[in-house]
C-alpha positions in Angstrom: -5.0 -4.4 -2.0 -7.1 -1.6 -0.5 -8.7 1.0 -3.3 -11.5 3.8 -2.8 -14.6 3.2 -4.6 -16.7 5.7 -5.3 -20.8 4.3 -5.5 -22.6 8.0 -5.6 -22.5 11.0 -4.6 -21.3 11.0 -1.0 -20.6 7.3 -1.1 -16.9 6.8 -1.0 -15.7 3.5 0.3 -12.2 1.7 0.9 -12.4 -2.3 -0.4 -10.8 -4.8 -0.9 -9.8 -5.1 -4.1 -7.2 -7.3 -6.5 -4.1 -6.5 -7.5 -4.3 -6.1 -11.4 -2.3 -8.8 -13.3 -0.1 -7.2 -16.5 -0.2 -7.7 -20.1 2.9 -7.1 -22.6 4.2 -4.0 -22.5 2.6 -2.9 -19.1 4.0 -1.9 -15.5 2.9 -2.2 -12.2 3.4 0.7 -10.0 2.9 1.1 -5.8 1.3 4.1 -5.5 3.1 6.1 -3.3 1.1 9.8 -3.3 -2.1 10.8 -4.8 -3.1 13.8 -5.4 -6.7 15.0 -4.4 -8.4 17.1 -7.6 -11.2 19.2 -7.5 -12.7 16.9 -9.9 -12.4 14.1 -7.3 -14.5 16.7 -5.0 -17.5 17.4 -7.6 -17.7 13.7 -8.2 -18.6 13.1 -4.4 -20.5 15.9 -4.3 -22.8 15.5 -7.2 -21.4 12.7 -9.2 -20.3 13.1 -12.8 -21.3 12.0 -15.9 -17.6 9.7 -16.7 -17.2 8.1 -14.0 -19.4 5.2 -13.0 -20.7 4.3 -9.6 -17.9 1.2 -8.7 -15.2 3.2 -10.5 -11.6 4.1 -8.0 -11.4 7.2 -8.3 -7.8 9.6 -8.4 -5.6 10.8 -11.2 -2.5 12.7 -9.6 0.2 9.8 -8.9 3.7 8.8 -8.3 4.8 5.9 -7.1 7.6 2.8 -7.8 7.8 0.5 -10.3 7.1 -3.1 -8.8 6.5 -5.3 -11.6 7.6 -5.1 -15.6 5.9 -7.2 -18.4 8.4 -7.1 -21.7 8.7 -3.0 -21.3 12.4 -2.3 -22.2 13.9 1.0 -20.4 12.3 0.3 -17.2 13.2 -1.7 -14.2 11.8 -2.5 -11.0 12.4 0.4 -8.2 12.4 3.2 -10.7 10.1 6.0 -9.0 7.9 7.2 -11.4 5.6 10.1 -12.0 2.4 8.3 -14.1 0.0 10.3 -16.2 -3.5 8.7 -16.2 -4.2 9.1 -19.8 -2.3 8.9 -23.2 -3.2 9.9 -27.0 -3.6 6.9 -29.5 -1.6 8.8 -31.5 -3.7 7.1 -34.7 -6.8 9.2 -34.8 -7.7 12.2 -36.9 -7.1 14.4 -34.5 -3.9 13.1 -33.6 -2.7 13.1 -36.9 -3.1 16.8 -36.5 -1.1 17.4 -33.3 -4.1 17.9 -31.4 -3.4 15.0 -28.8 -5.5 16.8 -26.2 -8.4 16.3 -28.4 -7.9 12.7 -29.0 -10.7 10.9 -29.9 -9.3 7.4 -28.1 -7.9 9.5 -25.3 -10.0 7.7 -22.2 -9.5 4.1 -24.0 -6.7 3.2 -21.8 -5.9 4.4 -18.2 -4.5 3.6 -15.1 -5.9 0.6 -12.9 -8.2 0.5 -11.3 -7.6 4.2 -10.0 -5.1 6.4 -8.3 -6.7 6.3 -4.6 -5.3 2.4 -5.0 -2.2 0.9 -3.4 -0.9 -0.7 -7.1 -1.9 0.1 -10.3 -1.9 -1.1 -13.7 -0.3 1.1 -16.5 -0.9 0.4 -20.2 1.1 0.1 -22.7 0.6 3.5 -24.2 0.7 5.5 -21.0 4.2 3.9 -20.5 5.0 4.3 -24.2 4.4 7.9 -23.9 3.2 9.2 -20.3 5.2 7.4 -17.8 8.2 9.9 -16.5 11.0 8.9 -13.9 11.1 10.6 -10.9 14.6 12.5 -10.1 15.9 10.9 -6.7 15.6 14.3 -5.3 11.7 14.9 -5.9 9.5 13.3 -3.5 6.7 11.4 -4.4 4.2 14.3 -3.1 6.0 16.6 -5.7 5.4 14.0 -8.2 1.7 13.6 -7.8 1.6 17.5 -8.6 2.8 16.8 -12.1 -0.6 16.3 -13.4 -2.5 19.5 -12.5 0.9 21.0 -13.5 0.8 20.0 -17.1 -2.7 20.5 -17.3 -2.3 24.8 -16.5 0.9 24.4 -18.8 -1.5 23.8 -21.6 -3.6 26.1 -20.5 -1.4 28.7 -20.5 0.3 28.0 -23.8 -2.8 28.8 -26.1 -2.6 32.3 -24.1 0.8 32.5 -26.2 1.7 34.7 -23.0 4.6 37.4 -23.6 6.8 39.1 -20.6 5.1 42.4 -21.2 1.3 40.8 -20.9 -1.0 41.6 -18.1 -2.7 38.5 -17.3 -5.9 38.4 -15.2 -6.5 34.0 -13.3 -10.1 34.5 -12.1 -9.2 31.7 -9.3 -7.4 30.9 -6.2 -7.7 27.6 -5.9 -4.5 24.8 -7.0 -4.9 26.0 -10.8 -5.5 29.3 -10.4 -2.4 29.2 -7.8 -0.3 27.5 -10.5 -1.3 28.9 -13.7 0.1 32.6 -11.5 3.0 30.4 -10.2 3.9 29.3 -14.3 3.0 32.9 -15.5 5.6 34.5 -13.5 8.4 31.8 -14.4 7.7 32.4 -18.0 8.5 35.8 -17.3 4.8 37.8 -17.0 5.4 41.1 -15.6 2.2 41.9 -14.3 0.3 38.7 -12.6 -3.7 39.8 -11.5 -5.3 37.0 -9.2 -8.6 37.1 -8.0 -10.7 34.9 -5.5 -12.7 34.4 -2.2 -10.9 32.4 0.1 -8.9 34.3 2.5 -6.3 31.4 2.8 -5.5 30.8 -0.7 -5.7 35.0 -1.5 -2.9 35.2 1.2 -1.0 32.6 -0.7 -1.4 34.6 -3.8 -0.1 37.8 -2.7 3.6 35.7 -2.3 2.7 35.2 -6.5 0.4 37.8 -8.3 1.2 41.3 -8.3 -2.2 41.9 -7.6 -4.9 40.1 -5.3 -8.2 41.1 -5.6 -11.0 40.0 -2.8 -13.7 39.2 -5.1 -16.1 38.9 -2.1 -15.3 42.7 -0.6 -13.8 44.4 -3.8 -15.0 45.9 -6.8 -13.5 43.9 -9.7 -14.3 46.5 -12.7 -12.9 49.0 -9.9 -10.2 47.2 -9.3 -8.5 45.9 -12.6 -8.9 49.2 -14.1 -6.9 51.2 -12.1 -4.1 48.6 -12.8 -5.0 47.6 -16.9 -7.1 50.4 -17.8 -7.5 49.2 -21.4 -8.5 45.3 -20.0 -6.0 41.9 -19.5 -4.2 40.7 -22.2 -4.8 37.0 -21.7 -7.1 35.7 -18.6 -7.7 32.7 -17.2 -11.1 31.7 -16.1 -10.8 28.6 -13.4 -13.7 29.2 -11.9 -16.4 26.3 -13.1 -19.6 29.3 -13.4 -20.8 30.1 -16.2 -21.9 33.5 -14.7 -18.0 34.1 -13.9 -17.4 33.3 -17.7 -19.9 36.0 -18.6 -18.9 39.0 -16.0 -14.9 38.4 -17.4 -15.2 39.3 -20.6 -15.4 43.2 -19.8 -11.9 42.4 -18.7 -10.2 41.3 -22.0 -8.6 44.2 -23.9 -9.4 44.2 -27.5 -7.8 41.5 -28.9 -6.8 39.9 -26.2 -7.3 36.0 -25.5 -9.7 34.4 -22.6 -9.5 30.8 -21.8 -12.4 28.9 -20.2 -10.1 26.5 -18.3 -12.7 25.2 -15.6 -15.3 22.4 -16.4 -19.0 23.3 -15.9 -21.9 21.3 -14.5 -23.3 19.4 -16.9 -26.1 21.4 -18.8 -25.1 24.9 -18.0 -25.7 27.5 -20.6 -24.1 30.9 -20.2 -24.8 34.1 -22.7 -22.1 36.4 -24.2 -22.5 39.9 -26.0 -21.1 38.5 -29.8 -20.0 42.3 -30.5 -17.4 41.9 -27.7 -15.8 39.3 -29.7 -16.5 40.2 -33.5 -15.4 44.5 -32.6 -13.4 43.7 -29.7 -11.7 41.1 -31.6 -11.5 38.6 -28.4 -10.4 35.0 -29.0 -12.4 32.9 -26.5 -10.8 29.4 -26.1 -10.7 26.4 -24.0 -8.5 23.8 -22.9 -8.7 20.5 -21.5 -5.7 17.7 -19.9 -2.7 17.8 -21.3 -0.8 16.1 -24.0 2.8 14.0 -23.3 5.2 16.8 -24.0 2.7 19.3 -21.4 3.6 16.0 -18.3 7.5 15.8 -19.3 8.0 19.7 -19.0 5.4 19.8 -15.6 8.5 17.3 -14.6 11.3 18.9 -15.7 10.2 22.0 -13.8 9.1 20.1 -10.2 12.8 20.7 -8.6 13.1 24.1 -9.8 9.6 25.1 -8.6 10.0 22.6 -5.0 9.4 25.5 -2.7 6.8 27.7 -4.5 4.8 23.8 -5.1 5.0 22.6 -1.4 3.4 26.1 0.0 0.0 24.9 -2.1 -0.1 21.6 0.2 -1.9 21.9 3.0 -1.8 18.1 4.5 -1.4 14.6 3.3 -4.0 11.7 4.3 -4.2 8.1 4.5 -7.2 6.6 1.9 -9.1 5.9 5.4 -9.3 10.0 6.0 -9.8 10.8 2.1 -13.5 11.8 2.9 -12.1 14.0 5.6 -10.2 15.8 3.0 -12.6 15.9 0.5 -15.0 17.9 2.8 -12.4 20.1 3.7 -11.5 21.0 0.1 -15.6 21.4 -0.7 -15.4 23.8 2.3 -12.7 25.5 1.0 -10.9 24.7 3.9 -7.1 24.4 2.5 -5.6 24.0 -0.5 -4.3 20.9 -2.0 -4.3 17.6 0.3 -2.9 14.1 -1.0 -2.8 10.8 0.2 0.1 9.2 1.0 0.9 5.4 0.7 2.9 3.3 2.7 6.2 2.1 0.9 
């Protein structure tokens, strides 16, 4: 089979590669759409410190089953939504519910790799993380289930409530669907800010605000719409100095979550009197856990049309460097690859 290998930054290759052979308890999907991540951008750009030079990279997939090895509850033709990680539910932090934390939680995962024609899911991925497809989703939809759970964590340590004004400093695919998720739970007052001319003008269909960070005054501009600061804010933006210029933003005790990764290395400074007076909660989140990927399911037909307006192309895995220039450009939005069936 054909799989992108990843040897560096900037060295991306398509290979020749085996078909994985199944254990008990595992399933061998055709990948039918992958979904290209910014993370899958930084790596070729600068390389990162999980993922090793030979490594197939590509975590957003859906596909068919093509092959079962003593799994009850699945057959062969079921399309499937796959999540590339599960919890070991057996750790200490599992034992307390906080899955996304698990200390096992990269010990199994699919493959080799999502930009691959097959993969191999393990046992526990298809124990817990291994969702069918409604016939009515397409596969692209499917591949979006990922980043969706992911901001569906995110947003549930905000503990949002209707009459919240939430700030996503962002308008890239999270940023675009943590404002898309905000306003089905019911958020009456959506701020999104960014750069990118594209994505802002795909915003305005979302947040009742859009703020041009590049030409507008931010402290100008939030306060004559939440004079007291955001309720809950989302920081997607992977700077540290963006981390430190939003927390004039957050009302007194109001909740900001660093959502976005940073390089490796970075340090950022924060005034401690704007958390101990102000009485901010500064959080973080990372992935998802198994119940975030069901709901990020459950919700991909109701949420088809809003979803499809953040894709801006599919690929074939000979044009993924194409796309992956484009999205380091900030040309577009969201790109996948599709598969043959």
């Amino acid at each position: 089979m054909k799989a992108l290998r990843y040897y560096g930054p900037g060295e991306i290759r398509v290979e020749e590669t085996p078909i994985p052979d199944l254990c008990s308890g595992e399933v061998k999907v055709q990948v039918r759409s992958a979904g290209i991540c910014a993370t899958d951008v930084k790596t070729f750009l600068r390389g990162h410190p999980k993922i090793q030079p030979g490594s197939v990279i590509g975590h957003e997939i859906a596909g068919v089953i093509i092959e079962v090895n003593r799994v009850d509850g699945w057959q062969l033709g079921d399309r499937v939504a796959v999540a590339p990680y599960a919890p070991c539910l057996e750790c200490p932090q599992c034992k307390r519910k906080s899955y996304t934390t698990c200390d096992r939680l990269m010990e199994q995962g699919i493959d080799p790799g999502g930009f691959s024609e097959y993969v191999r899911v393990p046992d526990r991925i298809v124990a817990q993380d291994l969702i069918h497809l409604p016939d009515d989703i397409s596969f692209s939809l499917g591949s979006l289930a990922e980043p969706l759970a992911c901001c569906i964590h995110g947003l549930e340590v905000l503990h949002l409530q209707p009459e919240d004004t939430l700030i996503v400093i962002g308008d890239g695919t999270m940023g675009l669907l943590q404002s898309l998720l905000a306003r089905k739970m019911g958020v009456q007052k959506i701020i999104l800010t960014g750069m990118i001319p594209e994505r802002l003008a795909k915003a305005r269909a979302i947040a009742d605000l859009v703020i041009d960070a590049g030409r507008q005054d931010l402290a100008v501009e939030i306060k004559k719409v939440a004079p007291a600061g955001a309720d809950k804010m989302m920081v997607s933006v992977g700077d540290t100095r963006v981390v430190e210029s939003s927390m004039q933003f957050v009302r007194k005790g109001g909740i900001l979550n660093i959502y976005a990764g940073m390089p490796k290395g970075q340090m950022m400074s924060l005034d401690p009197n704007l958390i101990h007076y102000n009485e901010v909660s500064l959080v973080g989140t990372f992935g998802f856990a198994p119940h975030h990927f069901r709901q990020a399911v459950d919700l991909l037909g109701s949420m088809r049309e809003e979803l499809g307006h953040i894709i801006s192309g599919t690929v074939k895995m000979d044009n993924i460097r194409n796309a992956l220039m484009d999205m380091a450009e900030y040309r577009g939005i969201k790109y996948l690859v599709e598969f043959p069936a």
